[in-house]
Each structure stands twice: as C-alpha cells, then as structure tokens.
N, C-alpha and C positions, 0 to 999 in steps of 0.2 A: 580776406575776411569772408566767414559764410555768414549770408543774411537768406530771411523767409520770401518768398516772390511778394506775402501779402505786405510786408514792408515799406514798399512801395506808396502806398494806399497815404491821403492822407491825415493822418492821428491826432489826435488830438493833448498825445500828452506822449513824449521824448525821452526813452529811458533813458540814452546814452549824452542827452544836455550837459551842459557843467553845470546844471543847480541838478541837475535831479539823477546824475547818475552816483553821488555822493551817499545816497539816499540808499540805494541800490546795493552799491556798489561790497562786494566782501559778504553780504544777507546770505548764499546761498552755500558758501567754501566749504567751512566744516561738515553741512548734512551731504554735501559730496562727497565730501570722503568718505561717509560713514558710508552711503551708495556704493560708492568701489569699492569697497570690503566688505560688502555683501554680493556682492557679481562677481569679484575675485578675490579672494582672503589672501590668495599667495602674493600680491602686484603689491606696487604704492605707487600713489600717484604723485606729482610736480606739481607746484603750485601752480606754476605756468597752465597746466592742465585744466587745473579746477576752476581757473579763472575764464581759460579760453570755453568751456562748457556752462558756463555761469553768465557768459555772454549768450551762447547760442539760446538759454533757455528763456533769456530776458528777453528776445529776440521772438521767439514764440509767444510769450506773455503777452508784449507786445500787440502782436498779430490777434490772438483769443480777446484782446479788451478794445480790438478795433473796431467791434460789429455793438460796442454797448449792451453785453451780455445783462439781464436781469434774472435769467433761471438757467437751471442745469440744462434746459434743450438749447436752449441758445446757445451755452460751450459746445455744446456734441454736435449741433450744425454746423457748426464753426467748424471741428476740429473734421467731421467726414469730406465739409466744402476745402479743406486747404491744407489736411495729413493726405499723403499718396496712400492706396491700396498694396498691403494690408496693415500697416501700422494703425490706420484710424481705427480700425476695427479692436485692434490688442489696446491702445491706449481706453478706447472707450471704457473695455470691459475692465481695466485695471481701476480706472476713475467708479463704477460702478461698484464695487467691491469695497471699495474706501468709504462710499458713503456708506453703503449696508454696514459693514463694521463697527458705525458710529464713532463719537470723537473719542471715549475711552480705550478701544480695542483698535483704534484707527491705525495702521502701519506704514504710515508716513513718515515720511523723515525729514522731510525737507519743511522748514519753519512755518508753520499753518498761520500761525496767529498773527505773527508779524506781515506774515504776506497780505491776511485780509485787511489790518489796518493801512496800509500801506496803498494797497487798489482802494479800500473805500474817500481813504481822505487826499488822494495823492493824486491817480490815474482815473478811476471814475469820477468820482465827484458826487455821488449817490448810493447810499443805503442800500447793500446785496443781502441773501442769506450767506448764513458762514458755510451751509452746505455747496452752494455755489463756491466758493473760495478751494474745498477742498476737493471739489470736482475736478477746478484748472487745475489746483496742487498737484492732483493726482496722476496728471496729461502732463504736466512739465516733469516730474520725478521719474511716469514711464520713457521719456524720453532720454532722459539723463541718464537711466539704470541700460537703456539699449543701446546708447552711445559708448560708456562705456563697459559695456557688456561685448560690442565688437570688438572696440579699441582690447579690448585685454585678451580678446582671442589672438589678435594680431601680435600684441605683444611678447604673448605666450610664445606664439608659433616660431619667431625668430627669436626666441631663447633670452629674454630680457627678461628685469625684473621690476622695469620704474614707466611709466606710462606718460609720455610727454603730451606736450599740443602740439607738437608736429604729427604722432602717431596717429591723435587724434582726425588728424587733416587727412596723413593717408587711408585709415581706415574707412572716411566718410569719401572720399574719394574711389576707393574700390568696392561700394556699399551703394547700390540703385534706388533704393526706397531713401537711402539717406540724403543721397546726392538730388532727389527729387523734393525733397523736401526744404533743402539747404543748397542756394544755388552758389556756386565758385566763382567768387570774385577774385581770386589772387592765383598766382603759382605756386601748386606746392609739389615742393621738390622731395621726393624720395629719400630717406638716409641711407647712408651707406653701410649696408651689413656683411660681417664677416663671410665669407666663402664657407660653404659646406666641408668638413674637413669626414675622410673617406675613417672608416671604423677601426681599419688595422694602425690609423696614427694615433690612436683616442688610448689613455690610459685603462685600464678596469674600472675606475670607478666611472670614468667617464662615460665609458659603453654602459654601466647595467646605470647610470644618472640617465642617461639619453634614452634605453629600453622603457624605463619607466615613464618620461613623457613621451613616447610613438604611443605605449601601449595606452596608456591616457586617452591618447585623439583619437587611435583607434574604436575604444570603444567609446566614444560619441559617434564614429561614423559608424559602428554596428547601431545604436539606439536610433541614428538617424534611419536605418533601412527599418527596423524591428518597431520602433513606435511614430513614426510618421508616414510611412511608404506601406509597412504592412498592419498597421489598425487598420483602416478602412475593408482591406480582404478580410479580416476579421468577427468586423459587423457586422458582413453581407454574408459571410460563409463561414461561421466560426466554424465548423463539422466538414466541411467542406475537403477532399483531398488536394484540390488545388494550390491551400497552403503550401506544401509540402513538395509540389510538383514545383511554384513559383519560387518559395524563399528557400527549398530545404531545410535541412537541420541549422538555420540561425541564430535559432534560441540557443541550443549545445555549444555552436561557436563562442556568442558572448557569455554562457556560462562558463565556459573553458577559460575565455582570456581573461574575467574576472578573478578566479580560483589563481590563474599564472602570475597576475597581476598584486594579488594580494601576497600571495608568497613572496614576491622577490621584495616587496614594501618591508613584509617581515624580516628579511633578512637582515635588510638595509638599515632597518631600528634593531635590529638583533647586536649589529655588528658594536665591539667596544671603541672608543674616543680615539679618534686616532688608527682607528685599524679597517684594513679593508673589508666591504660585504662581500663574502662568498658565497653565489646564487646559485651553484653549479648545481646543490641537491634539489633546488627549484624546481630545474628542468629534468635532470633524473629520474624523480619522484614522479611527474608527468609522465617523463616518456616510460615508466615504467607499469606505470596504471592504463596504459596504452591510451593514452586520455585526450593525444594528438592526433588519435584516429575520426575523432567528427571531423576533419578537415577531407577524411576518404573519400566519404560518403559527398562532402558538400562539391567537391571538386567534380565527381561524376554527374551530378546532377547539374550542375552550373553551365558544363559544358557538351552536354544535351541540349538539341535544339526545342524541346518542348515544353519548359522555361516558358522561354521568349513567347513560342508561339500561343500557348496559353492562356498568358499576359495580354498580349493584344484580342485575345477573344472576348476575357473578359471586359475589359477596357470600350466594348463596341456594347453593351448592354446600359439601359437609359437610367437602370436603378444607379448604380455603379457610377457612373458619366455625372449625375448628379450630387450626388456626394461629394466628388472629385472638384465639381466646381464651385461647392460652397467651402471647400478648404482654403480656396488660395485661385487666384488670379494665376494661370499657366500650371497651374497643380498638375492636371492632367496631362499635359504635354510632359512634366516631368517625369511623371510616371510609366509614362509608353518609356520614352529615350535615355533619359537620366538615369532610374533604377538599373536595367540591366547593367550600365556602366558600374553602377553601386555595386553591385551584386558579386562582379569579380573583384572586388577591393579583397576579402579575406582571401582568395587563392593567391594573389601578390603576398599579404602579410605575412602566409605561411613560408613563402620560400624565403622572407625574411629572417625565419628564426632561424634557420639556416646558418643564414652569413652572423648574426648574432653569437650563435653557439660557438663556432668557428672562431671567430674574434673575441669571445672570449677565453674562451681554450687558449690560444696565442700568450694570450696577455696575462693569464692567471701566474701569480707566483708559488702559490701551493698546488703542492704536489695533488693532495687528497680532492681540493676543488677541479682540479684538472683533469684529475683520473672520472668524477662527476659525469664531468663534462663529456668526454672519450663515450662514456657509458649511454650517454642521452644522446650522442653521436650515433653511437653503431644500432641501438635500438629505434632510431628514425629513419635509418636506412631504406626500410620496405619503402616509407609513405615516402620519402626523396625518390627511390630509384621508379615508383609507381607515376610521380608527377614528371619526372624526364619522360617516361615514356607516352603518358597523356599527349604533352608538346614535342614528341619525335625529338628530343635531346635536345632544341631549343628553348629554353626558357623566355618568357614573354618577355618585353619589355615596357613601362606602363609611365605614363604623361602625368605629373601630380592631379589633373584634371578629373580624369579621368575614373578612378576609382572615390575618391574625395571629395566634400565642397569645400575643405578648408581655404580661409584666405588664400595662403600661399604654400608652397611647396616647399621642398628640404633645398631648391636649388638656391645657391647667395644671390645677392640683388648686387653685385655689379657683374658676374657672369647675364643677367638678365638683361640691365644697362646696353653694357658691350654689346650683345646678340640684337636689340633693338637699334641700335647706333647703326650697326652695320645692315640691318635690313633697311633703314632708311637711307641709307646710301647708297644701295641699292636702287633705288626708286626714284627716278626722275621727275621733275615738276613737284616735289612735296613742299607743301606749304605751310604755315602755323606751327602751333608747337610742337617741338621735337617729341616721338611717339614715347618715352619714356615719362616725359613731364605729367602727361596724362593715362599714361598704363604703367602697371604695374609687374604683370604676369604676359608670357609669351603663350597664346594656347597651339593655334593649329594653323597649317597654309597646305594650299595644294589647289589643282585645279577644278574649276567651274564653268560652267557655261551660262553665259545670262542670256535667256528668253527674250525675245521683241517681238509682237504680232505685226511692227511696221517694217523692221529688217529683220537678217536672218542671225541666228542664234551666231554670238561670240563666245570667244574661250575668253575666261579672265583668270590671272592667277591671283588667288586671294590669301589674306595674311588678318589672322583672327588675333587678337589681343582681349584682355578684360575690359578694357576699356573702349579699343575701335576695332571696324573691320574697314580693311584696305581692300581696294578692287583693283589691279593692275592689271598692264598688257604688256606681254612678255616680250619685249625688244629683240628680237631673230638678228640681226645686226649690230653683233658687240660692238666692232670696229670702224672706224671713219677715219678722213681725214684730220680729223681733230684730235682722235686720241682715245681711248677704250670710252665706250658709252655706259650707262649703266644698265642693267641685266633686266628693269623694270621700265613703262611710264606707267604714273599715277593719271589714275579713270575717273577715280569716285574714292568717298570715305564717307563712314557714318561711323555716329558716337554709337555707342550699343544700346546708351539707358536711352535714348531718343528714339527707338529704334523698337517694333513688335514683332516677333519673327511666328510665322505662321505653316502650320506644314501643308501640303498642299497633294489630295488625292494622285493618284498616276492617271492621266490621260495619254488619249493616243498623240495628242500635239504635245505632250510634257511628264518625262517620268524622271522621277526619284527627285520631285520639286521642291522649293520650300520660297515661301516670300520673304523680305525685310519688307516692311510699314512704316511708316513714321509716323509716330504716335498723335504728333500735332494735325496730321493729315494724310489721313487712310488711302488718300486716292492715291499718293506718292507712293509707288513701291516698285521693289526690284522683285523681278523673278529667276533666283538661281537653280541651275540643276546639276547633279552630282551623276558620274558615268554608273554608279552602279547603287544598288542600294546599302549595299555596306557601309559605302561613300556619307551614304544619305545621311544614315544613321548615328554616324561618327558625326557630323558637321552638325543636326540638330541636337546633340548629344552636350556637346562645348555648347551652343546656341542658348540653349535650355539651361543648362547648368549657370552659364552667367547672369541670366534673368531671372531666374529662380531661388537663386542660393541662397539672397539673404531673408525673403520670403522663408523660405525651408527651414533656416535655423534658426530663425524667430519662434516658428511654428514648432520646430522641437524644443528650447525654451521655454514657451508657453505649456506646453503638454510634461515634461519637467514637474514646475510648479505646482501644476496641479495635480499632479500626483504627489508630488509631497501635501498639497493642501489637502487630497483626498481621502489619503494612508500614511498620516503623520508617522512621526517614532514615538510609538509609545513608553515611555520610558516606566519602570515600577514606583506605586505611591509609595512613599515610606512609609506606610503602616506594614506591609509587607516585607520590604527590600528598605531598611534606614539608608541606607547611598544615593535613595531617589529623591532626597530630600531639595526642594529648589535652592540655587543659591539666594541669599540674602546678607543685608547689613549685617547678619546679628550672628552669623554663620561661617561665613571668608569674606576678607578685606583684600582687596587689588590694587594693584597701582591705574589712577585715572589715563585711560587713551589717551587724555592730550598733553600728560606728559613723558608717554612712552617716544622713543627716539626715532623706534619703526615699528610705524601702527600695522606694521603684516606679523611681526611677531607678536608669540602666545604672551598673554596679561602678568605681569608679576606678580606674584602671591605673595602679600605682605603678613597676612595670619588666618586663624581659621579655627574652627573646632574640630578634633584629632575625626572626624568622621568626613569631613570636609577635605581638611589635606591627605586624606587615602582615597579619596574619591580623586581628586586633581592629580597625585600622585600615580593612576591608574587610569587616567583620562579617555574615555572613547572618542573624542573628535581628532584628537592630533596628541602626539610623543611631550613627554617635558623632561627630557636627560639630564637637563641641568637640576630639575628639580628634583629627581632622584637621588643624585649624587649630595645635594644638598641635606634632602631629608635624611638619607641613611648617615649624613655625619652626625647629625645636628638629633634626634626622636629621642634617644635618650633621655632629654632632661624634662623629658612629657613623658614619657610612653615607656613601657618595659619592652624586651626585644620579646617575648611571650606573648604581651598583649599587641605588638605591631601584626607577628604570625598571625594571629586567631583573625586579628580584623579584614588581614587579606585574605585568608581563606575564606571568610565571610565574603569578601568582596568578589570573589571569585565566582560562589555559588549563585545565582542571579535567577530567581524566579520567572517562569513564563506563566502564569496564570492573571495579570493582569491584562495579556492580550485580549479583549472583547471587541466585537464586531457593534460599530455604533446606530442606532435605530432608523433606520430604512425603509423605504417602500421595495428594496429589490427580494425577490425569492429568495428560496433557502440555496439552492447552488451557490446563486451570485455571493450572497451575505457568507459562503463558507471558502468560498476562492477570495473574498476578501480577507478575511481574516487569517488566513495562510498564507497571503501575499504580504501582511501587515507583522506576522509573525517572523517570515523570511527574513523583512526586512530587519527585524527585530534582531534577529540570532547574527544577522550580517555585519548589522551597524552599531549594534552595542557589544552583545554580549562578546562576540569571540574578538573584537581589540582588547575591551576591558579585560578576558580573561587571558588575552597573549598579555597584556602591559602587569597582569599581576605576575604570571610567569617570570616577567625578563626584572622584573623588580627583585624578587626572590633569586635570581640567576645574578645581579649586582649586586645583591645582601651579602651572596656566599665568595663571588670573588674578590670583593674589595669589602667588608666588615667580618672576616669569619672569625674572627675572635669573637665574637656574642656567643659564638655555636661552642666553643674551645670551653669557657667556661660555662657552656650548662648543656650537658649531654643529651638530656631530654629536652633538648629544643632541637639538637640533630634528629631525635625520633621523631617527635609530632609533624618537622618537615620532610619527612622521608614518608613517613604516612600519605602523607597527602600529595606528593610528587608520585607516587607509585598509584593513586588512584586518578589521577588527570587521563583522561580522553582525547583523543583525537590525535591525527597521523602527527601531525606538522607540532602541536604542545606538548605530544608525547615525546616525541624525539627531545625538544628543549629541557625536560622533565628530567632525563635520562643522563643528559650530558650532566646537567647541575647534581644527580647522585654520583658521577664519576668524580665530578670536582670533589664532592666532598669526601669520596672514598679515600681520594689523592690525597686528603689535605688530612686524613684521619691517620693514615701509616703515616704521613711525613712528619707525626709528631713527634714520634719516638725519635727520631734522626736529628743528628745534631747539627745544627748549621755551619757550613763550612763559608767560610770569608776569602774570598777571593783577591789577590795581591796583584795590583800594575807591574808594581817590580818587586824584589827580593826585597825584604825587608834588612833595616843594617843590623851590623853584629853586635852580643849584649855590651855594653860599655861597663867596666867594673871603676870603681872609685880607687879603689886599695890594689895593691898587684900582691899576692898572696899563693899559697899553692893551691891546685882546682879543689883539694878537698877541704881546704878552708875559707872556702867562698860561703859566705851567707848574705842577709837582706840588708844589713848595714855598709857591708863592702861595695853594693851596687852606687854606678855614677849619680847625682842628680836629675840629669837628663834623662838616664834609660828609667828610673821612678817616674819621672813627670810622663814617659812616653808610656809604658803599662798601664797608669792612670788614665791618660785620653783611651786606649783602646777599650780599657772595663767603665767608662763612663759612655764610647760611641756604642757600647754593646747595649748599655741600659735605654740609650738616646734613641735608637732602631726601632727598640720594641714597644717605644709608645705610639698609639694610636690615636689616629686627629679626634676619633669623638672624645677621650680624655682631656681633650683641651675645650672642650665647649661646657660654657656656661660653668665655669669652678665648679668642675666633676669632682677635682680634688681636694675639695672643701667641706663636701657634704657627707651625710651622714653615709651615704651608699658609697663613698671614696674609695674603699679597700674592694669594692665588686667592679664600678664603673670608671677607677684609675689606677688601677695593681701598678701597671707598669712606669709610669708618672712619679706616686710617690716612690717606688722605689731607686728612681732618680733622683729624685727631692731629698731621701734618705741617705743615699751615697755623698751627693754635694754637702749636705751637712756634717757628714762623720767629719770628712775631709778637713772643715773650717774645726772642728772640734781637735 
C-alpha cells in the first residue's frame, strides 16, 4: 500500500476505521471515472483502479485536514509543506482557478458538496468556508487527473486498453515526484508484457495500427522540444537567429508529421467495414510534394557542432539562467544535457519511415497500394542515400532513453527482466530486492572513476537503471578454486529519486565530473568522473533525464491546457452556421454513461432533431460508422434523399468569420498572431474532419444506398455539382473516386444482370412425354413450375432494399416511390395465392 509520510502524524479522525471508512468508502468511484476520460478518452479503467486511487486521495485528505485548515492559506501551506516540488506549485494553481471560476462555472468533478458536509460534520468538527472545501477538492482532483494521467501514458505505451491498480503501482513507482510524495510500503511486482514483435511479422493493418500510435508519441515528443524546451528561447530572443541555429526547421518537422499523420487517420476511416486501409498514396502524395525534404535541412544542422555549442553559450547568460530556474527544479540542467539528446529524436524517426514503407510494401495485398509505395520508395532515395552518407554507411543506433522521456521503450518487459536478472548475477555481495522489483527500465553502464581527496581515484564500473545506480569493482580474477567467480563486487548503490545529481566544473584535480547528493544530506556525496567529455555528457544526459522527466511532462501538460484555455475552439454561433447549435435536452437524446457497457466508446444517439443527427452524423471529434450506416438505412421516413443532400452541403460549407480575437491588453501583432493561431486551429479541428466526414458520408450514400440516385436523376446532378467543386488535394481525390463510382454504376444500368451458378443447373423436367414441338406450359413437371417460380420470386427478393423495410415504407402514401421493389414482391406473392 502507498500512504503519505504526513500519515504518520497523529490525527485526529481515521479515514480507513471500520465506522468511518463506510462513510467514505465508493464517494469518489464514479467522478473518477468521469477524470480518466477526460485524461484519456481511449483507456477504461477497473474498478480495482478507481478504488486503489480513491484510497491514495483519502490518504491526502487525510494529511490536508491534519494541520486543522480554517482558510484557503492554511490548505496551500499544507500542500507547498508536504507536495514535493513541482506538483505543489501545479496543484496550487489548478485549486486557484477552481475558486476564481466560482461554484457555477466550477470544473470539478469530484463531489463538492458531499465532501464538505462530510469534513464539516465528520473529520473537522467545525464550521469551514465552502470555498475552503473546494480548494482541497481541487488539490485532491489535480492529483487524481495526474495519477492517472501517468498511469494512462504507461498504459498507452505498452499497447493496452484497460488501466489496473497494479499499473497504477508501477507507473507511481517509475514516477519521482509521485514516488516522493507516496512512499512504498509493499512490492510491486511488474506485469508481464508481451515481447516486442519486429514489423515484417505484423499484418498491414497492424503496421499502419502501430505507425499511427509511434506517430502519436512522436508528436508529443516534437511538442515536448517546441513548447517546453524551446518557449523560453522564444521569450528571450523571439527575432533572434539563434532559434534556428539551436532547434532548426522544428516547427516544419511537426507540421510535416502532423499533415502524415492526419492522412493515414484518413485513410483509416476512409477504408469500408471489413476492408483494409491502403496508406500507400499517404506517403506518395508526401514524398511527391517533396515534403520529406524538412528532414534535409534538419539533419545538417543537427549534426553541426554549433547547435550545441550555441546552446551552452546561451545557457551561461543570468537573464536566461533565470527563467530556467523558475520553470522547474533541474530545468536547467535539462536543458544543457537532455535537449540535445531531444533533438536527434527526429533524425532516428526519419530513418524509421524507411523501415515502415518497406514493411509495408511487403505486406500490401494490392497491387495499386504497392506500386504507391515502390513510388514513395524511389522518390526518398536522395534523402536515404544523403543520410547513409551523413553516417559514412553506418546508420546510428539509439537507446529508447535517449531520444524520448516516454516511460518506456518499444523493448518487452521480460527481455528487460531477463537482462536485469542476469546483471545481478553478475554482481557479487547484492543485497535486498532484486533490481527488477524496483526498476523498471535498463539505461546505461560503462566505466567511471570515483574521486577521493583521502585516497586515490578508483575505476568503478557502474550500471544506471530508472530506478538505481550500481557502483561495482570489476573482479580481474574470474577463476578460483571454488569455481568461476562473478564478473562484479557490489561497492555502493543509491535509489535515484534519493539521489541530486550535480554537474561539476573541470578542474585541474577533476574533469568531466558530476556529483551524486543525497538529498536527505548534502554532505553525503560521491564524485564521479567520466574519461572524456562525450562520456560526460551521455551519463548526465540518462542522469537528468530520469530526474527530470516527469517534472517535464507535467510541465508540458500544464502548458497543453492552457493553451486550449487560452485559444479555445471556437466553434460558429448558430445564427450563422445552425450545426453550432449546442447540444440540449430538447435537441439529441443519448444513452446515459452509466449505462453504456464501455464508457471509452462514442454516446449512443437515441434521437434528435434532423439538424442534430447530421451534425453527429458528421462529427468533428471522432468517426460514428455505425451511425452512418444506420442513418443512411433508416432517413427516409424523416427526410427526403434531396433534403439529406442540401443539408450536408450545408454542413460542409462552414463559415470562418466568427473567429474574433477576445479583448486584451496585448498589441496589435500579438492580438493578430492570435487570432491566426485560433483560426488555424479552427480550420484543423473542425472544419476539414467535418468536411472529410461529409465527404465519406456521400461516398457511403453512393456505395451502399444508390438506388435514391437511380430514381431521381437530378439528385445525381446537384451531387456531381457539388463533388466537382470541393477543394483540397486529399477531398479532391475522395470527390473524384465517388464520380467514378457513379459513372460505373450509371452505364451499369443498361446491362442486364447476369446470375452466376455454383454448378449447372438441372435439366427442364416435362410432365407429359410429347414430341419437342408440342411442348407447352401445361406439359411442364410440377417441380420445374415450383422451381421457375422461386427463381422470379429470388429475382424480385434481390432487388429489395433494406430502407424499403423501415418504418412501413410500404404502407404509406409515398410506397410506390420509397418501396417499388417490395410491393412488387407483395404483388407477385399474391397473384400466386390468387
């Protein structure tokens, strides 16, 4: 179990008692959930989960109601005296923003009202403000949202879908600010995850499934360099050439892999039920815009030494130094060692698409996606054969560390196990728990020399984990009379989070140094030195990375948020745009969350007004296929196939003049980079899904309903109108196919359907044996009548279409327009009884 150190202490009132944890106990389940799907909408969580976090937070509550809080300062002493740095600082200002909001617009989730009756008549004993109440609220809910806001990164990473309490245990276990905050009283034991399987084994879908989450993390790790590492250079030097000498074309990168990245999504909802995406013109269409070529540019300048050296110039300046250290406890340090690391991450990614393209070629079953492929092949040639010669035909090879802070790497956790088992067998005298129980990741080993001003400098060979760093002495003497020795003795061991690693100038007694501290006690330190500085570099590099990371993607998180809270989505009022209209009761009816089966899937739409369901029918946040296929059966008995057309073209055309920049104290530049930025987002995050989701809607109208089109020819015009004026590269194309379809399906009228036979059908049976030319209809057998009969009634049976059977089409007055082929079923079976 994790508990708080203030725990300890002694309280006055016992969450976890058996009178009062009854009390307690289930209050906080469901506003947890609703938290994990707001922090990951794709995960669900166990209840196992919600319960074991519903502990940790009552465990905090706890701790905040130990000091006899009466005002909001008294929480925030609380929470700066006994949150590690820098959580106290984030939870603060999220609790600050809760009360400015007030109790109307408050965005809390987690039960306000219950919780203050609960502290006033239960745990205090006296009369709070309720602003006080939703101050802790707000400290325990930022806690909750950043717990699982790890855990789901973790989750993510090893390819899962459902978020346990065990995940929960390793995630806060490979996590320093959390494991500082939540001390380990138990073992917990790592699950055991499937092996990494190599790309030429993976199916097609599976490769361009797995391209789409790399490309995912990837760009968090571009946002991680571009808004947390390089804002700061920004501030200080917006104009500045530096930019460009430090990060290069970065920005063009994550435009690039954005643009890559939404194509192959498109494809992927492109593709029909059942059938494979083929991404192949994805990457064609790229590499034929030469659009691959920002990686040129980034690659020469990356591997230019004046980068680096730039970077550390600025970094020695007090304005700059400053800045750096109101971001974040070790920021600075990140920034010298970490970044550069950062910074080759896209030269790796690129040579990735490589092996991607490759493997998918392999694996493609269509010819046309293949040949795609071949094309996006020969035309990356230059920038391949340009990067072999960068690395003299070596290609690098890169440590998941290294370029990334993600949790964990693509390697499987019992390769990890195993590699850990065996270094520790390796290692004489090891004591306590086995290095796996407490690490999770292998970083780095090699040797060092540890400094002593009382003896002389020893070589140690050291072994870096996430969790410890090992100091051994490398046993020169495998062999004894006993029997092979092992390759190590164990010197020393320190936890990492216990641990402040400091770099340490070159002197004439000490180059390329860095210290371990102990955080409980400064005076305790070791002084390592690495033989060169490259050495150095790499070792503070891991060092900083581990100490820093979840620091850093907090800090990206936070900056996140407020950018969306800064440059919302503005969506069009409906005076404008009627599709803006908000949803309400009175508008769409949904099936309630708590009795959907998996609260990660989209909301069922139980009904709506026809403005409503083409609006959800066409949805900007996420795909509804199902819905689609349902709507196109079902719109008739509402809607003319006329009036569906108009209203998606409607729905397509999407005004931009409600973007307006909100009233500020900034200048006119800033106030007009705003609003470009807010617009961007605009045309990014609405308009062109919505206007792909009308596209592919009309593109399932014509495949699967074109009988609508069949009987009214000027409904083929007004959609060939408006398919022939759509824009853009990627809509165009989709635009083009759906006129082929219907070109196809317009000659295929004339032609008569041919029926296709398993085997020969048998010979006519006559009743009467007569000569051939006095065969007529009454000489025919029984059976070959009954059998002519089923074939002109399977003929009539074919040609009905499922919307003919919705809502007794073939009842109503429009029957002979909306069920031709139905009654003329109905019509056959009854002659028959006649």
């Amino acid at each position: 179990m994790f508990g708080t150190p203030s725990i300890q202490e002694n309280l006055g009132y016992n969450f976890m008692s058996d009178d009062n944890a009854s009390k307690w106990k289930g209050q906080f389940l469901h506003a947890l959930q609703e938290v994990q799907l707001q922090v990951h909408p794709s995960l669900s969580a166990k209840d196992d989960a919600l319960e074991y976090i519903e502990n940790l937070i009552l465990n905090l509550l706890s701790s905040l109601c130990a000091s006899q809080p009466h005002t909001k300062q008294d929480v925030e002493d609380r929470v700066h005296k006994n949150f590690p740095d820098p959580i106290d600082k984030w939870a603060i200002k999220e609790a600050q923003n809760a009360i400015k909001k007030g109790n109307r617009n408050s965005p809390l989730v987690l039960p306000v009202d219950k919780i203050h009756q609960l502290l006033v008549r239960e745990v205090l004993g006296y009369k709070i403000d309720f602003q006080v109440t939703v101050y802790i609220v707000a400290v325990l809910e930022y806690i909750a949202a950043d717990i699982l806001k790890l855990t789901g990164n973790y989750v993510r990473n090893i390819k899962h879908k459902e978020i346990t309490s065990q995940d929960i245990k390793v995630a806060i276990c490979a996590d320093q600010v959390l494991m500082d905050m939540f001390s380990q009283e138990e073992e917990v034991s790592m699950p055991e995850l499937e092996e990494p399987i190599r790309l030429e084994s993976l199916t097609y879908e599976e490769i361009v499934k797995d391209f789409i989450f790399e490309e995912t993390q990837y760009m968090r790790d571009l946002n991680m360099i571009i808004k947390v590492f390089r804002a700061p250079f920004v501030k200080h030097f917006p104009t500045s050439k530096d930019l460009d000498v430090i990060f290069s074309n970065i920005l063009d990168i994550y435009e690039f892999t954005a643009n890559l990245l939404s194509s192959v999504e498109e494809q992927v909802e492109l593709a029909a039920e059942n059938a494979k995406p083929e991404v192949g013109i994805c990457f064609q269409d790229m590499a034929e815009a030469e659009e691959f070529s920002v990686y040129e540019k980034y690659v020469d300048d990356m591997l230019a030494p004046h980068g680096k050296e730039r970077l550390n110039i600025l970094l020695k300046r007090d304005d700059l130094s400053k800045t750096l250290e109101v971001e974040g406890h070790g920021f600075k340090d990140a920034m010298k060692f970490v970044l550069p690391k950062l910074l080759l991450g896209p030269i790796y990614h690129c040579l990735h698409y490589f092996e991607v393209i490759k493997a998918l070629m392999t694996a493609s079953s269509s010819e046309e996606d293949e040949d795609c492929f071949k094309q996006a092949d020969g035309l990356l040639m230059a920038l391949k054969t340009m990067l072999e010669r960068k690395f003299s035909g070596n290609m690098p090879k890169k440590k998941p560390w290294e370029t990334s802070l993600r949790l964990h790497g693509r390697t499987g956790r019992q390769a990890i196990v195993q590699k850990m088992t065996e270094l520790q067998k390796s290692i004489d005298g090891w004591e306590g728990k086995d290095i796996w129980q407490s690490c999770s990741e292998f970083i780095l080993d090699g040797v060092l020399n540890k400094f002593s001003t009382r003896s002389k400098t020893t070589e140690r060979y050291v072994f870096l984990f996430d969790g410890l760093i090992v100091l051994c002495k490398q046993n020169i003497r495998r062999s004894s009379v006993t029997g092979v020795q092992p390759e190590f003795r164990l010197k020393e061991k320190f936890q990492i989070r216990k641990m402040e690693v400091v770099d340490r100038e070159d002197s004439d007694d000490c180059k390329h140094g860095f210290e371990l501290q102990a955080r409980d006690s400064p005076s305790h330190c070791v002084l390592l030195m690495a033989k060169t500085a490259e050495e150095k570099s790499n070792w503070m590099a891991a060092l900083i990375s581990l100490q820093t990371r979840s620091m850093l993607e907090r800090r990206l998180d936070s900056i996140l948020r407020e950018e969306d809270l800064m440059q919302p989505l503005q969506l069009p009022p409906p005076q404008i745009y009627r599709f803006g209209e908000k949803d309400s009761e009175s508008n769409i009816v949904m099936e309630d969350k708590e009795k959907r089966h998996n609260p990660t899937e989209s909301p069922l739409i139980k009904g709506g007004t026809l403005l409503k369901l083409i609006e959800r029918l066409t949805y900007h946040m996420y795909a509804e296929p199902k819905f689609v296929r349902t709507f196109l059966t079902t719109y008739r008995s509402f809607c003319s196939p006329h009036e569906l057309l108009d209203l998606l073209v409607e729905r397509f055309n999407i005004p931009e003049s409600h973007i307006n920049q909100t009233e500020s104290k900034d200048n006119e530049d800033v106030k007009i980079q705003s609003r470009n930025d807010m617009l961007k987002r605009f045309r990014k995050e609405y308009v062109k899904p919505v206007q792909f989701r009308v596209v592919n809607v009309l593109r399932h109208w014509v495949d699967h309903h074109y009988y609508d089109f069949e009987r009214d020819i000027s409904l083929i015009h007004k959609l060939k109108e408006f398919l022939g004026n759509v824009k853009g590269k990627a809509m165009k194309k989709m635009a083009e196919s759906i006129i082929k379809v219907i070109h196809r399906r317009f000659e295929s009228m004339s032609t008569e359907r041919e029926l296709t036979l398993q085997k020969q059908p048998p010979p006519v049976e006559w009743h009467i044996t007569k000569k051939r030319e006095e065969f007529h209809l009454m000489t025919l057998h029984p059976i070959e009548i009954a059998r002519q009969i089923t074939l002109l009634e399977f003929d009539l049976y074919r040609a009905v279409q499922p919307s003919e059977l919705v809502g007794c089409a073939w009842m109503k007055q429009t029957k002979h327009k909306n069920a031709p082929n139905l009654l003329k079923m109905i019509s056959f079976t009854n002659n028959q009884k006649v």
